[in-house]
BADREN-45502 format. One record per residue (C-alpha): residue number from 1; residue in three letters; x, y, z. Coordinates in pm, whole numbers, padded with zeros to 5 digits. Layout:
# residues N
<rec num="NUM" residu="Ala" c1="X" c2="Y" c3="Z"/>
...
***
This chain:
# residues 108
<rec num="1" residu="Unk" c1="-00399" c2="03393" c3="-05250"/>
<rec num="2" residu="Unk" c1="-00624" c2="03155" c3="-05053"/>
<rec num="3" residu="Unk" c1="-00410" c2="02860" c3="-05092"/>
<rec num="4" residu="Unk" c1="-00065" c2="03091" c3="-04974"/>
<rec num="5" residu="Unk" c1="-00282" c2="03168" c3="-04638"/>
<rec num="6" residu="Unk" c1="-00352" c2="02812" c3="-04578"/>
<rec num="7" residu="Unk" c1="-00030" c2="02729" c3="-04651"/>
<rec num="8" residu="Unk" c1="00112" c2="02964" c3="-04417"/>
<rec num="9" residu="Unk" c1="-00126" c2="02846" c3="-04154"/>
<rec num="10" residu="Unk" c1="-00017" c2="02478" c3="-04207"/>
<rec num="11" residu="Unk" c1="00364" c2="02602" c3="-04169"/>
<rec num="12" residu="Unk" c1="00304" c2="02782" c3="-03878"/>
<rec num="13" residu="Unk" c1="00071" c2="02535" c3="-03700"/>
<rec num="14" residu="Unk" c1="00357" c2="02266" c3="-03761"/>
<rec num="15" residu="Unk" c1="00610" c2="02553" c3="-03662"/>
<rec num="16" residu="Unk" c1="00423" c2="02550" c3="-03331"/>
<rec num="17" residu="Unk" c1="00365" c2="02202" c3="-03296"/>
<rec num="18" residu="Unk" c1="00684" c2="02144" c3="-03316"/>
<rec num="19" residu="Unk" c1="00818" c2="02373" c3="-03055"/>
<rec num="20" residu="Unk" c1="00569" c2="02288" c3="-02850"/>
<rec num="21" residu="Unk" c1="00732" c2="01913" c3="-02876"/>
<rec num="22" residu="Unk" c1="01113" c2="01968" c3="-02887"/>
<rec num="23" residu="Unk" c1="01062" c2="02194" c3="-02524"/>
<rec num="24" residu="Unk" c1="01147" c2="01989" c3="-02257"/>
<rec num="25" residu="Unk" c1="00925" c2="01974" c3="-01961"/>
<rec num="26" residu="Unk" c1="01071" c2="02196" c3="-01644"/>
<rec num="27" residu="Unk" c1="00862" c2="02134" c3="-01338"/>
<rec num="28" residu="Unk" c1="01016" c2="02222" c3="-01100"/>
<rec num="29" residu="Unk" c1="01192" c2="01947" c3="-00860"/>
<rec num="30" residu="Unk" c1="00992" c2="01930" c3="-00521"/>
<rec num="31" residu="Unk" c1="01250" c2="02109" c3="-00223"/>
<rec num="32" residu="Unk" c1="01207" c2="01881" c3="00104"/>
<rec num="33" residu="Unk" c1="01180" c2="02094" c3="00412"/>
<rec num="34" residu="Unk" c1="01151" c2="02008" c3="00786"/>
<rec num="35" residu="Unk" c1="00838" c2="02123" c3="00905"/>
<rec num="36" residu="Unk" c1="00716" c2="02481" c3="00896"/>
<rec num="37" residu="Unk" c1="00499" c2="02620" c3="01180"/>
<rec num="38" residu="Unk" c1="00187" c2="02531" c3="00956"/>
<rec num="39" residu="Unk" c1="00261" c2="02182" c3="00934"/>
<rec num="40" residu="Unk" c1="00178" c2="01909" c3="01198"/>
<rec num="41" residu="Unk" c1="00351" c2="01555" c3="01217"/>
<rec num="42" residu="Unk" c1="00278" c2="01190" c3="01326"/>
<rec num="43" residu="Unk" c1="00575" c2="01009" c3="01386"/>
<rec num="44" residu="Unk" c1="00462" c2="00754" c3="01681"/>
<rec num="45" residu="Unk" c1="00602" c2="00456" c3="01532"/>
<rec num="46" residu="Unk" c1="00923" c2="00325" c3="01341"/>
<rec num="47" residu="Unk" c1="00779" c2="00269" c3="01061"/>
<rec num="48" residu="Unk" c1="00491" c2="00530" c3="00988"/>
<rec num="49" residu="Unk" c1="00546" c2="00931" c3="00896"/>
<rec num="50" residu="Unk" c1="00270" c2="01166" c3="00844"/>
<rec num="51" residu="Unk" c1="00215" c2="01517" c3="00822"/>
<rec num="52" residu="Unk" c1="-00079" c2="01780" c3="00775"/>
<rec num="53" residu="Unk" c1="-00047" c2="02125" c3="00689"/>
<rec num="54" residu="Unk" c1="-00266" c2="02443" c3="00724"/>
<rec num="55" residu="Unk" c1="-00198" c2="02567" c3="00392"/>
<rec num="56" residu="Unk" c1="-00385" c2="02525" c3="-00005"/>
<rec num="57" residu="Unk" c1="-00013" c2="02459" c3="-00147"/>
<rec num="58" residu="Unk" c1="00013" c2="02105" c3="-00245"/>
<rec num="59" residu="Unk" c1="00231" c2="01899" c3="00036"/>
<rec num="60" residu="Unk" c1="00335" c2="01502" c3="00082"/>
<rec num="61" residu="Unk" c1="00532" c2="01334" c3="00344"/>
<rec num="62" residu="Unk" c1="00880" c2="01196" c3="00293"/>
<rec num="63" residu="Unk" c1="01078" c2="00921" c3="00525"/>
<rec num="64" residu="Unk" c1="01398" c2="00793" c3="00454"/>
<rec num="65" residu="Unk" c1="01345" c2="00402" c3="00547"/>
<rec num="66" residu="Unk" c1="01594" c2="00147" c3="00587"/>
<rec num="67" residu="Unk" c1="01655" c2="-00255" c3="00654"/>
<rec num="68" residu="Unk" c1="01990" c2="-00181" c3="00788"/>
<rec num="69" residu="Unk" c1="02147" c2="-00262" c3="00464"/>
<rec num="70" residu="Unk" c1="01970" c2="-00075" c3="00241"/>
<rec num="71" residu="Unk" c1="01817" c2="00253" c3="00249"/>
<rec num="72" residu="Unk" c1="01469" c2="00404" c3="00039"/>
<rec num="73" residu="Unk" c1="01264" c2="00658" c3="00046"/>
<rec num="74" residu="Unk" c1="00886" c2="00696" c3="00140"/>
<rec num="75" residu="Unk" c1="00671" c2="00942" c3="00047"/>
<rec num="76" residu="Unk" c1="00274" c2="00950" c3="00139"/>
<rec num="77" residu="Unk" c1="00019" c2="01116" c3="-00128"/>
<rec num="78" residu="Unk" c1="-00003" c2="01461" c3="-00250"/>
<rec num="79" residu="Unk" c1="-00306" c2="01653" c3="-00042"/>
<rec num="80" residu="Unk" c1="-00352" c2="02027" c3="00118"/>
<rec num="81" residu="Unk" c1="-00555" c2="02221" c3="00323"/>
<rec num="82" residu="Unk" c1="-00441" c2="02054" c3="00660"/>
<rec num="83" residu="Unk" c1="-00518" c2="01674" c3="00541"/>
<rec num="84" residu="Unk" c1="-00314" c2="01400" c3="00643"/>
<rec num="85" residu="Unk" c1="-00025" c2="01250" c3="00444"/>
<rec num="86" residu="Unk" c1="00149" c2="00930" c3="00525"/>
<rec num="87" residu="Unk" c1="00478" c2="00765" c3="00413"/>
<rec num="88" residu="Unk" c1="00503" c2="00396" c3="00499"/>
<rec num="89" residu="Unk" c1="00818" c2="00228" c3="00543"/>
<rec num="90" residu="Unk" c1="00624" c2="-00092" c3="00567"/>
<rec num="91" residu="Unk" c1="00544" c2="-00028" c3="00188"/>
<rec num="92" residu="Unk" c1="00916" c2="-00177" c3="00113"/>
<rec num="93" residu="Unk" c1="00854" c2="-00510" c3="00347"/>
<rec num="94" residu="Unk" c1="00881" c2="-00670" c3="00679"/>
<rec num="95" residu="Unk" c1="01182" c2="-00522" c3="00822"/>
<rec num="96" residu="Unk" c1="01191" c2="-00142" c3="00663"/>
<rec num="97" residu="Unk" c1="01176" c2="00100" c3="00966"/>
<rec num="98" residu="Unk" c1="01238" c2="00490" c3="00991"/>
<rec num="99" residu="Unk" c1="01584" c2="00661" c3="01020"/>
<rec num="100" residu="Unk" c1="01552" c2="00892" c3="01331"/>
<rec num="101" residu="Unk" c1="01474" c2="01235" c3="01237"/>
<rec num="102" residu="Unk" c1="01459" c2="01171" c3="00837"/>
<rec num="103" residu="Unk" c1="01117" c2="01249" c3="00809"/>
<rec num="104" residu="Unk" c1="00984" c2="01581" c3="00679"/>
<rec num="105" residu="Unk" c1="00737" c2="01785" c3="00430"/>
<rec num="106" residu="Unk" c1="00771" c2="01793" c3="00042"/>
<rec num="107" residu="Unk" c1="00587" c2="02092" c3="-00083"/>
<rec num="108" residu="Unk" c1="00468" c2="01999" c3="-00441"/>
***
């Protein structure tokens, strides 16, 4: 009897494991949005974007840069409660800049 239990706990702790595994992960994809009423930005310069937002969700900023050739995207660090996040297009090289009006909030 003892041995069918721990048998039956090793098939169902592999049973587990094994869903656990074969599930894929589903996060959710972060939704850009321009800026909500909460949200504050910094866009002085062609080739710097920030934003700060009065809210505990997680938030990053997101620029669309380009050489004139090619285009990338920017995005500054994840933060909250109204601290500042910057995307650099100057990350990508000498040369990246902003595309006019491409820069918004990601909330996370």
């Amino acid at each position: 009897m003892l041995i069918r239990h721990a048998l039956t706990g090793a098939a169902l702790g592999t049973a587990l494991a094994v869903g656990v595994l074969s599930v894929p992960a589903q996060a959710a994809a972060p939704v850009p949005h321009r800026l909500a009423a909460a949200c504050q930005e910094w866009d002085t310069d062609n080739y710097t974007f920030g934003v700060r937002c009065a809210t505990s969700q997680a938030y990053y900023a997101k620029v669309t840069c380009t050489n004139g050739s090619t285009r990338k995207t920017a995005r500054g660090v994840i933060t909250s409660s109204n601290i500042w996040s910057y995307a650099y297009c100057s990350a990508f090289g000498p040369g990246y800049y902003k595309v006019g009006g491409s820069g918004g909030v990601v909330y996370a």
